[in-house]
mmCIF file of the N, C-alpha and C atoms, coordinates in Angstrom:
data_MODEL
# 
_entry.id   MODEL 
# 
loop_
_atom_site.group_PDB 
_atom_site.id 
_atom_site.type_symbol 
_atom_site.label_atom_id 
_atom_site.label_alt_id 
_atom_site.label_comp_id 
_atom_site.label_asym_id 
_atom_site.label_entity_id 
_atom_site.label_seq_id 
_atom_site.pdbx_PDB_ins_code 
_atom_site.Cartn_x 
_atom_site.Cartn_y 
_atom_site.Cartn_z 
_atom_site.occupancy 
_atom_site.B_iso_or_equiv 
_atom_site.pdbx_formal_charge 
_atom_site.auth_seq_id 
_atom_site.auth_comp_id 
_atom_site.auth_asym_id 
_atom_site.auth_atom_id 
_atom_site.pdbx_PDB_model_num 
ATOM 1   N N  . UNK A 1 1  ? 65.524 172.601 70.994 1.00 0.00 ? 1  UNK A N  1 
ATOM 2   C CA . UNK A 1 1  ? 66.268 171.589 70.224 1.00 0.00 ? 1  UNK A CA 1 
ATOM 3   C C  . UNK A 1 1  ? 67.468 172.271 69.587 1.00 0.00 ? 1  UNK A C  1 
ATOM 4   N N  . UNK A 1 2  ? 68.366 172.107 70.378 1.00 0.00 ? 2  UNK A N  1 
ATOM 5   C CA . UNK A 1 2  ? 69.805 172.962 70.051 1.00 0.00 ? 2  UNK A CA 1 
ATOM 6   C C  . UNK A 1 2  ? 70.072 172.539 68.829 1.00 0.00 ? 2  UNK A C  1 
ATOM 7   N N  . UNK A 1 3  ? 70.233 171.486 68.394 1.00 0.00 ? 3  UNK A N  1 
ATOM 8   C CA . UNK A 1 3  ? 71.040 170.757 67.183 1.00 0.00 ? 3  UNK A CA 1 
ATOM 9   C C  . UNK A 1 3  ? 69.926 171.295 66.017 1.00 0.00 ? 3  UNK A C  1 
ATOM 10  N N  . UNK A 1 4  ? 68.745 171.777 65.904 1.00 0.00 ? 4  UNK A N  1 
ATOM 11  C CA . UNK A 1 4  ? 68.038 172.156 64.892 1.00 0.00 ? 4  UNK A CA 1 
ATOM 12  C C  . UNK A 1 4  ? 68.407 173.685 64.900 1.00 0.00 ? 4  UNK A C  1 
ATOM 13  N N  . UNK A 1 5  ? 68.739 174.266 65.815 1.00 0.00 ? 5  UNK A N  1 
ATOM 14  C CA . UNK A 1 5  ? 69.250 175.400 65.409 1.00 0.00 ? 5  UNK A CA 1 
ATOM 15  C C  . UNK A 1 5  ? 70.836 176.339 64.548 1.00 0.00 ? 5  UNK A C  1 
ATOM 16  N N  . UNK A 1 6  ? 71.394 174.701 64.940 1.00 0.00 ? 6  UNK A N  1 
ATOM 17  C CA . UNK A 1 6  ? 72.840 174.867 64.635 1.00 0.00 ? 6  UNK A CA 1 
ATOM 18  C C  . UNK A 1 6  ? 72.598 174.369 62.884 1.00 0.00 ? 6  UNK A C  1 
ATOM 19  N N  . UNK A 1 7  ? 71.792 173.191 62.935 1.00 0.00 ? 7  UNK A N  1 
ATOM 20  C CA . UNK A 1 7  ? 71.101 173.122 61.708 1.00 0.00 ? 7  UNK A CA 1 
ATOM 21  C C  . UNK A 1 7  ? 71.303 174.232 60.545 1.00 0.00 ? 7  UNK A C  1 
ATOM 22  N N  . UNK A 1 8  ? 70.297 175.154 61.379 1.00 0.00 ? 8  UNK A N  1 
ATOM 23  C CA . UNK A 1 8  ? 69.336 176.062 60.349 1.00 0.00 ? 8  UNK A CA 1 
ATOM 24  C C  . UNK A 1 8  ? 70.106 176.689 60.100 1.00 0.00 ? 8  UNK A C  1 
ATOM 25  N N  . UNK A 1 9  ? 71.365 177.665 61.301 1.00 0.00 ? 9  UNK A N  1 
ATOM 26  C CA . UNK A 1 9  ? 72.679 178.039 60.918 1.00 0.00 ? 9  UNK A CA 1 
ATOM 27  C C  . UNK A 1 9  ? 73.668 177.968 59.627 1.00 0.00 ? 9  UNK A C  1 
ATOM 28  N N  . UNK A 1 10 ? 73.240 176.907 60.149 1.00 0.00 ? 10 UNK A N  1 
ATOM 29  C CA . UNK A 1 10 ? 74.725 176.178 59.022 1.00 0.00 ? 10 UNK A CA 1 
ATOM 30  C C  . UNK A 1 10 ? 74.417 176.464 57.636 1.00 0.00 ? 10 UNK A C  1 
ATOM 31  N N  . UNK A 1 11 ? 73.019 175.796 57.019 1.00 0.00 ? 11 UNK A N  1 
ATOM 32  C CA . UNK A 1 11 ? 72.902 175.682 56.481 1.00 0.00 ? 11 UNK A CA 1 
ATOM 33  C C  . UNK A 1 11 ? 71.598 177.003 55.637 1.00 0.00 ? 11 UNK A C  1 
ATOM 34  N N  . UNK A 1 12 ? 71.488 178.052 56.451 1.00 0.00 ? 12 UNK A N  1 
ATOM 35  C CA . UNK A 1 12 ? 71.145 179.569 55.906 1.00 0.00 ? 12 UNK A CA 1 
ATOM 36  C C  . UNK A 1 12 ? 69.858 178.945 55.643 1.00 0.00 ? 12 UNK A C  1 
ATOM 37  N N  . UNK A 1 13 ? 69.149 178.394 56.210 1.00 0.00 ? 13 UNK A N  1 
ATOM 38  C CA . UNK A 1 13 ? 67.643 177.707 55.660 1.00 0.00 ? 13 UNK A CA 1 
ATOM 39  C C  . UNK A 1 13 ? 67.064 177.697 57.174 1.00 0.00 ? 13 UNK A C  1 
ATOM 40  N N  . UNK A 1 14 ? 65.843 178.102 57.031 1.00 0.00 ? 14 UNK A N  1 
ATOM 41  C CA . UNK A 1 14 ? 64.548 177.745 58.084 1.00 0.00 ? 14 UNK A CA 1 
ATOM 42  C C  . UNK A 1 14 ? 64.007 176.644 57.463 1.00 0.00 ? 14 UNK A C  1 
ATOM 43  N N  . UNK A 1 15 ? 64.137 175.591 58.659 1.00 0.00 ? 15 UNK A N  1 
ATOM 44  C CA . UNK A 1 15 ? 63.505 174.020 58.545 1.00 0.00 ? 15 UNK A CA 1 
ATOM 45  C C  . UNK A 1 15 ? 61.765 174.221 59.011 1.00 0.00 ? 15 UNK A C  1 
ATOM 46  N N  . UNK A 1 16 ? 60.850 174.197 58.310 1.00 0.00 ? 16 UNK A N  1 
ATOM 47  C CA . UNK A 1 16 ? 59.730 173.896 58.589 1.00 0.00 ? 16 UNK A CA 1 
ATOM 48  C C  . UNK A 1 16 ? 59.622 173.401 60.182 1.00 0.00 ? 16 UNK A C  1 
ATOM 49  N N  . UNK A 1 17 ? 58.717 173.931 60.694 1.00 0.00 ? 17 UNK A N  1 
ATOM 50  C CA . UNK A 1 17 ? 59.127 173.032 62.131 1.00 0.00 ? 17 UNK A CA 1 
ATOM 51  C C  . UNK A 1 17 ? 58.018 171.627 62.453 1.00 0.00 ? 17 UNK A C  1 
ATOM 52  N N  . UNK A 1 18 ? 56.688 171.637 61.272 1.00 0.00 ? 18 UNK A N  1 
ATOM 53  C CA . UNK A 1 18 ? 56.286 170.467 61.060 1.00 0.00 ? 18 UNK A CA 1 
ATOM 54  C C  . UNK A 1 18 ? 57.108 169.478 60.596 1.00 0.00 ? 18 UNK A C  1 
ATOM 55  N N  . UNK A 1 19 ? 58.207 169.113 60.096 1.00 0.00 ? 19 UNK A N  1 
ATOM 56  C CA . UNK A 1 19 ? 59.081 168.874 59.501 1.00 0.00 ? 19 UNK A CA 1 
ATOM 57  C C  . UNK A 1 19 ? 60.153 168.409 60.804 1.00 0.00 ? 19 UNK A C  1 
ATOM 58  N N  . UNK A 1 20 ? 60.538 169.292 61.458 1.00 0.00 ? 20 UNK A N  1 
ATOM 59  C CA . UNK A 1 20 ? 61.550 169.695 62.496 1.00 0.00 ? 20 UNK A CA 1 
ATOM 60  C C  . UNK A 1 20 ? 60.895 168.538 62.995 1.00 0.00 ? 20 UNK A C  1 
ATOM 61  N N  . UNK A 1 21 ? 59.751 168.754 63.703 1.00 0.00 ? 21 UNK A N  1 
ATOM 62  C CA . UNK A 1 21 ? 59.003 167.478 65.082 1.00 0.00 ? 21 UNK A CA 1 
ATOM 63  C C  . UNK A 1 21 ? 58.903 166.320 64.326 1.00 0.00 ? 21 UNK A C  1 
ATOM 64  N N  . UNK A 1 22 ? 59.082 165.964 63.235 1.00 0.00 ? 22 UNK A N  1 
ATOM 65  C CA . UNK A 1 22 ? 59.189 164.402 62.744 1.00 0.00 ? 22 UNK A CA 1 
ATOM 66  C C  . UNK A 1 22 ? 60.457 164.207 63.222 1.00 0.00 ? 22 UNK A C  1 
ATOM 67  N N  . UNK A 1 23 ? 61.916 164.559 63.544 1.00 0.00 ? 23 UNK A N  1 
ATOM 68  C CA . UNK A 1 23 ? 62.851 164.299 63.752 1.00 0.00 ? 23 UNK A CA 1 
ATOM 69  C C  . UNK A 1 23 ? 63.253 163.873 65.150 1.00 0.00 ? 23 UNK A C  1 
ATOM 70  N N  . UNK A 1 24 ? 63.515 162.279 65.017 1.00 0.00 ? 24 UNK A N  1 
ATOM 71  C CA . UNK A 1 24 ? 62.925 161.409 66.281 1.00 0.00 ? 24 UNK A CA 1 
ATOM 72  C C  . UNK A 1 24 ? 64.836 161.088 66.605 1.00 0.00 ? 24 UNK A C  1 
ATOM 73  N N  . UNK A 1 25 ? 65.644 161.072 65.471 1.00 0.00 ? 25 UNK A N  1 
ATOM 74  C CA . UNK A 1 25 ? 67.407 160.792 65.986 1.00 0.00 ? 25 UNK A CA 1 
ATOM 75  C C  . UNK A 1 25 ? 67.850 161.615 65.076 1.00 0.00 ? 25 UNK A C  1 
ATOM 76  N N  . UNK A 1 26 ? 69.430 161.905 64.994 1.00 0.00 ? 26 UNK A N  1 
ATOM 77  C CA . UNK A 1 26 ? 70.490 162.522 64.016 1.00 0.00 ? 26 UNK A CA 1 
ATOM 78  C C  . UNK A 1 26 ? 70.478 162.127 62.791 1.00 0.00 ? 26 UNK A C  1 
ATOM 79  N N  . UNK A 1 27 ? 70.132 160.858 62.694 1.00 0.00 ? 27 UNK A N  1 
ATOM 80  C CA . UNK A 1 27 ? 69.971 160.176 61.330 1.00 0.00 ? 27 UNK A CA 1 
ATOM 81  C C  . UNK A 1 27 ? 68.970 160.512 60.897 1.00 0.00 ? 27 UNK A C  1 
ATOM 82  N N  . UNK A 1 28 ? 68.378 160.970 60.941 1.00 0.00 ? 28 UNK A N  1 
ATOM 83  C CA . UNK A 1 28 ? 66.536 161.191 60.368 1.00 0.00 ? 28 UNK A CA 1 
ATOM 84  C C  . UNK A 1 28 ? 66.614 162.927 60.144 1.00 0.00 ? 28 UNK A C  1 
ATOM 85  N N  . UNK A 1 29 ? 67.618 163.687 60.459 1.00 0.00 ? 29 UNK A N  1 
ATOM 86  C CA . UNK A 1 29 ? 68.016 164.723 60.419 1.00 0.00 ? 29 UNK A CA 1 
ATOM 87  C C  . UNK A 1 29 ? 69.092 164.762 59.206 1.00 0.00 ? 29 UNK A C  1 
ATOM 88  N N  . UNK A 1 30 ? 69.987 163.975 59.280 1.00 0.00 ? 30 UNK A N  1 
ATOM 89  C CA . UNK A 1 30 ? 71.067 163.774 58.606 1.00 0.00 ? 30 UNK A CA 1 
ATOM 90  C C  . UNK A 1 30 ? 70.154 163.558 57.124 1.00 0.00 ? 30 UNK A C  1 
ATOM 91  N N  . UNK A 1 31 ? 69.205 162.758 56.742 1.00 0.00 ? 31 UNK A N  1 
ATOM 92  C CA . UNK A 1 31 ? 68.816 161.961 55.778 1.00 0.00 ? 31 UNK A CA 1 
ATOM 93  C C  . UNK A 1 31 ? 68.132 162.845 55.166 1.00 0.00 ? 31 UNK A C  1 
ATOM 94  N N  . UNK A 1 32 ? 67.206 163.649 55.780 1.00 0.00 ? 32 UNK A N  1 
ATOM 95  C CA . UNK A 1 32 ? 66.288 165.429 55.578 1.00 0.00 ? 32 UNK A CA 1 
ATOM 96  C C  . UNK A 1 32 ? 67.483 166.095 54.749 1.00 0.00 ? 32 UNK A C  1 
ATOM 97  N N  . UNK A 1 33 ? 68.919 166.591 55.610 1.00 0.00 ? 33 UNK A N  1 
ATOM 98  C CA . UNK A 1 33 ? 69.620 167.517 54.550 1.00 0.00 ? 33 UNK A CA 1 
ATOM 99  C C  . UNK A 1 33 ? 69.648 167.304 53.386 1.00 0.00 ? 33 UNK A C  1 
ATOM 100 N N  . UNK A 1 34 ? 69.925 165.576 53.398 1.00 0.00 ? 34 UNK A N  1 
ATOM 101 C CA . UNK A 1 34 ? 70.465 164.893 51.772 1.00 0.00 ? 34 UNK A CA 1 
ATOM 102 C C  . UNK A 1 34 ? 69.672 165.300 51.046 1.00 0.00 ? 34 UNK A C  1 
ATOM 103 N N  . UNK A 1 35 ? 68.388 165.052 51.423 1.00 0.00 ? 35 UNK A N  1 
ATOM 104 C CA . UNK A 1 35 ? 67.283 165.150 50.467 1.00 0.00 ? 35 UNK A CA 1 
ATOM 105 C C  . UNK A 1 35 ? 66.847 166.318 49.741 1.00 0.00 ? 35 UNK A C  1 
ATOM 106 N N  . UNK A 1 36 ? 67.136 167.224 50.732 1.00 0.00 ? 36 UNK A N  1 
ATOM 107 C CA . UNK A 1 36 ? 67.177 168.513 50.245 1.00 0.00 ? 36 UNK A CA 1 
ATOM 108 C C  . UNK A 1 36 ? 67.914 169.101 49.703 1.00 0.00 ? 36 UNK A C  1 
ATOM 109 N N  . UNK A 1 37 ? 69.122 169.165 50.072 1.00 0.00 ? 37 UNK A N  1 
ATOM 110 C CA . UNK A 1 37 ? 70.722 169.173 49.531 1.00 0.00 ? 37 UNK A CA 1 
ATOM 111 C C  . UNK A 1 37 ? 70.358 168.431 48.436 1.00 0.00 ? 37 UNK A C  1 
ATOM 112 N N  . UNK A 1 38 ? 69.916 168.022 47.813 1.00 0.00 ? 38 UNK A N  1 
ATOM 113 C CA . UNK A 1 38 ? 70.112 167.043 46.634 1.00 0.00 ? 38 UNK A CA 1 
ATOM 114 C C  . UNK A 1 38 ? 71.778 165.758 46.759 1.00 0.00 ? 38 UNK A C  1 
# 
């Protein structure tokens, strides 16, 4: 899953990958940063 790696990149964080496999589109990815990102 290329786009979870460019992810984790970007953003200097390892995404749980239980976490990672809930991510079914970009938006559901997108909505994860916010949340975390505050």
């Amino acid at each position: 899953y290329e786009l979870l790696y460019l992810l984790e990149e970007a953003f200097d964080d390892k995404i749980p990958e239980n976490e990672a496999n809930e991510f079914e589109t970009v938006g559901d990815v997108v909505n994860f940063i916010k949340k975390r990102k505050g």
